[in-house]
Structure formats: C-alpha cells, structure tokens
C-alpha positions in Angstrom: 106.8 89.7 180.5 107.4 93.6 180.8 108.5 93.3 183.9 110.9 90.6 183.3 112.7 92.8 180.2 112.9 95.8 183.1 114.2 94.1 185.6 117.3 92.1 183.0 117.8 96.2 181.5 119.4 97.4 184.7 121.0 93.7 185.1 122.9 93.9 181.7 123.7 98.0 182.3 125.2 96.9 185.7 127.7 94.1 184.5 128.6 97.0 181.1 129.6 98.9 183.5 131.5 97.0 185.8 133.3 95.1 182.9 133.9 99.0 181.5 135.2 99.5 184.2 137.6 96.7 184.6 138.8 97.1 181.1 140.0 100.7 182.2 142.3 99.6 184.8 143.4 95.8 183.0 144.4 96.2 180.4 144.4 99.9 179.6 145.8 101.1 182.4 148.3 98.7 183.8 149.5 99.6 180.0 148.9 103.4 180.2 151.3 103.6 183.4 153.9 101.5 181.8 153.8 103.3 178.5 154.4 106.6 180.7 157.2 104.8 182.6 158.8 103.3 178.8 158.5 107.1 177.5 161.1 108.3 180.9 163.6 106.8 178.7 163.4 110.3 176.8 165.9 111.2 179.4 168.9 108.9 178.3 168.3 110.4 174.5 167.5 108.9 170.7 168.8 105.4 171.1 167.2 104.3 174.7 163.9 105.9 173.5 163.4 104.3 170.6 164.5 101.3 171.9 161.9 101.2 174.2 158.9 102.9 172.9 159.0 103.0 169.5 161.9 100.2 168.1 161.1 98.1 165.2 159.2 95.0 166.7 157.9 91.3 165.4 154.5 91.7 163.8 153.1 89.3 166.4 153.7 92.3 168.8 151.5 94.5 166.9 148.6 92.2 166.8 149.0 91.4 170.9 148.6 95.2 171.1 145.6 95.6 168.9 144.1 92.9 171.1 145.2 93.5 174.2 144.8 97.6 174.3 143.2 98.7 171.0 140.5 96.5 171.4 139.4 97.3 174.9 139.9 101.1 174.4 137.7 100.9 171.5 134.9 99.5 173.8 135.4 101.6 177.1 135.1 104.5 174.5 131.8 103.1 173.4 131.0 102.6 176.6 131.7 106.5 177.9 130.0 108.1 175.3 126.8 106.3 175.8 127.0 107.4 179.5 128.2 110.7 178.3 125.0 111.1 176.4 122.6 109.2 178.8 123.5 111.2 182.3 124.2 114.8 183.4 126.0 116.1 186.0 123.9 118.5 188.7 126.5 120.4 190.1 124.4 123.5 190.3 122.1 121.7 192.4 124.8 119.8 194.1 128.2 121.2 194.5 129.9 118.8 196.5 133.3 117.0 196.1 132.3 114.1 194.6 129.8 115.8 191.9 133.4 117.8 191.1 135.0 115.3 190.6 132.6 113.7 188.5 132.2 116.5 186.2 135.8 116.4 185.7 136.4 112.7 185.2 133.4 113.7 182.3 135.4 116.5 181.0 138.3 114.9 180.5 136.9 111.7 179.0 135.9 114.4 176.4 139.3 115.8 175.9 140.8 112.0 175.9 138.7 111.4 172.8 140.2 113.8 170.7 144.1 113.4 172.2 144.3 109.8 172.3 142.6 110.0 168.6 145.3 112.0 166.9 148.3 110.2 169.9 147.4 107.1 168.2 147.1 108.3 164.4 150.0 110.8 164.5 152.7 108.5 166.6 151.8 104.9 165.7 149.2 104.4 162.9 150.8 106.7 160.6 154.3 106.1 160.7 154.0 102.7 160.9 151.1 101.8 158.4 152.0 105.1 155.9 155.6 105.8 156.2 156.9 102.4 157.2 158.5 103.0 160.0 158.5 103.8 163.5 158.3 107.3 164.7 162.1 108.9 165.3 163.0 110.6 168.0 164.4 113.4 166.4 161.0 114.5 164.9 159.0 113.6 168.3 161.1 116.3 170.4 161.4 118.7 166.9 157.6 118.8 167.2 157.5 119.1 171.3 160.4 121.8 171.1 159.5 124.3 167.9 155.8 123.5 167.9 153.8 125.1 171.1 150.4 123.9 169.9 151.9 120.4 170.0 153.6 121.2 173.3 150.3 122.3 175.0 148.3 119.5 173.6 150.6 117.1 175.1 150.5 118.9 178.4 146.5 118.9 178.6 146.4 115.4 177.1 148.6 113.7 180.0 146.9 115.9 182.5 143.7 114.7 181.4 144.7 111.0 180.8 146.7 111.1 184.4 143.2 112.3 186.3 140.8 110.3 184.0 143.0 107.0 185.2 143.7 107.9 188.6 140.1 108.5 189.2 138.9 105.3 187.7 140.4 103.6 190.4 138.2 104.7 192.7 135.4 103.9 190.2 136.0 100.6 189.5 136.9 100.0 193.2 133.8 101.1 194.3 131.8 99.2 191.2 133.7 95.7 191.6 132.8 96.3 195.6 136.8 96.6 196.6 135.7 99.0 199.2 132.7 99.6 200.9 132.9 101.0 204.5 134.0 104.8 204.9 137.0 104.2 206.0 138.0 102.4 203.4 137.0 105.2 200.7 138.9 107.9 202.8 142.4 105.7 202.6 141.4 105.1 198.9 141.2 109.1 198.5 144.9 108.8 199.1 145.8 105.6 196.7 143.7 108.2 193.6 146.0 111.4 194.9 149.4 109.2 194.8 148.6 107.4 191.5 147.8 111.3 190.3 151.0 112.2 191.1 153.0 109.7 189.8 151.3 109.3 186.5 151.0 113.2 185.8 155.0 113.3 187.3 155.7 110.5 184.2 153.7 112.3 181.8 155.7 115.6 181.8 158.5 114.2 182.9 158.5 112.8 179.3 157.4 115.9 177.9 159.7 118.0 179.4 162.9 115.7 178.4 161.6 115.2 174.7 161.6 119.6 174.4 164.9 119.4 176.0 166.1 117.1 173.5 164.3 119.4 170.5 
C-alpha cells in the first residue's frame, strides 16, 4: 500500500507540472505577447491606445479574461511557489549554463510576483472596480514620464516577464517531450534568444513611447 501512494506522488507531481507548464505558454503567454504587441499602440498616442488596451468593453469580456488568464495565472503562481519552496538551485556546486539559467528563471518568478501583483491592481482592478473606469492614457505616461520609481519598475518587470516567458518555452518543450535529441535543444536555444528579443523589444518599446508621450 505504501508503495502504491509513492509511486502515484511523483505520477500526480509530473502531470502539475506539465499542465503548469502548459498553462504558462496557453493561455498566459500567447496573451502576454499580444498584450505587449496591443501596448505598441502607445506609439500612435491617447486614442489608439486606449482603444486597444484599455477601451471600455462588454462585461462578458471581463469575465472571458478572468477565465481565460486570471485564472490560470492564479494556479501557475501556486504552482511556482511551491517549487520555489520545495527545490534549490546548486550553482556553487554546479555553475554551468543551464544551472544559470535556472537560477534566473527562479529570480525572476520572484520579481513577477510582486510586478504582475501591483500591474494588475494599479492598471486594471483599481480603475475599473474603484474608480469606474478604465485607466487613461494621460495618467499612464504622467506616471512613466515624472515618476522614475515607476519607470524602473516597469523596466525590470518587462525584463523579468520577457526572460521568465521566453525561457518557459524551453521548459515546457522539454516537459511535454517537444524535443528530445541534442540537436533539437541547440536550435531551440535559438527559438528562447529570438522570443527574448522580441518580447523585451515590445516591452520597452511601450515603455519608452508611453515617457515620450508624458
């Protein structure tokens, strides 16, 4: 009977983390990049960028995105702070690439708890569900102009959400057995470096043309 609970334990940690890690690319990601890509629209001023990130929207839309992104963000946390508290990283003992890179895709989960915490609070809950109405804006790109601490925070948080994405590719590749053989891994290398890139190139693209606008 023991042996039968030990051997389902690693069964039902195995399928957590593979359905983790599947949450983390659909929906939240595939969402993440186009939220980056809507935010762009910082560039064409006020009127384009409310249109498409923040403009006033049926009530069935807000529910869809509860479900469809709050929802599975809420559990992938869960998820990665139980591993956060169940593993350690041994890059003293083993300071190779891969143990790099998994202290930083650690880090940054760490830093992605508190930034996505007061992104979600301080640009969606609160306007919406406090001051009735959709953030403007005019006081987005105030607070990214004549605000530095905001400005910095920003420029960490999309760094941090930009690698923490990026490298979950190559996580849940690896975990839903996308790739297997070397070769394979190297040429993924270069799909994680690209979607890097672009998502860290959205990112502060936005930034920078919300400060500009300030």
């Amino acid at each position: 009977m023991a042996d039968t609970a030990h051997s389902q334990a690693p069964t039902g940690a195995f399928y957590r983390a593979r359905i983790a890690s599947l949450l983390a690319i659909a929906p939240l990601g595939i969402w993440t990049a186009l939220h980056l890509w809507d935010n762009l629209s910082a560039f064409g001023g006020a009127q384009p960028w409310e249109q498409a990130v923040t403009g006033a929207r049926h009530p069935l839309n807000q529910a869809i995105l509860v479900v469809v992104v709050l929802l599975p963000l809420v559990l992938h946390t869960i998820w990665g702070i139980v591993r956060l508290a169940s593993s350690r990283p041994n890059n003293v003992r083993y300071g190779n690439y891969d143990n790099l890179k998994y202290l930083l895709q650690r880090l940054s989960a760490v830093g992605l708890l508190g930034f996505i915490g007061a992104h979600l609070w301080l640009a969606w809950a609160q306007p919406r569900f406090v001051e009735g109405r959709p953030e403007p804006f005019a006081e987005i790109s105030h607070e990214m102009a004549h605000h530095t601490p905001t400005l910095v925070v920003y420029i960490l948080g999309i760094l941090a959400v930009s690698y923490h994405l990026a490298n979950g590719i190559q996580t849940f590749a690896m975990g839903q057995g996308v790739v297997a053989s070397a070769g394979a891994l190297k040429r993924l290398d270069w799909v994680v470096y690209l979607a890097f890139v672009l998502l860290l190139a959205m990112g502060w693209g936005s930034v920078f043309a919300l400060w500009r606008a300030g």
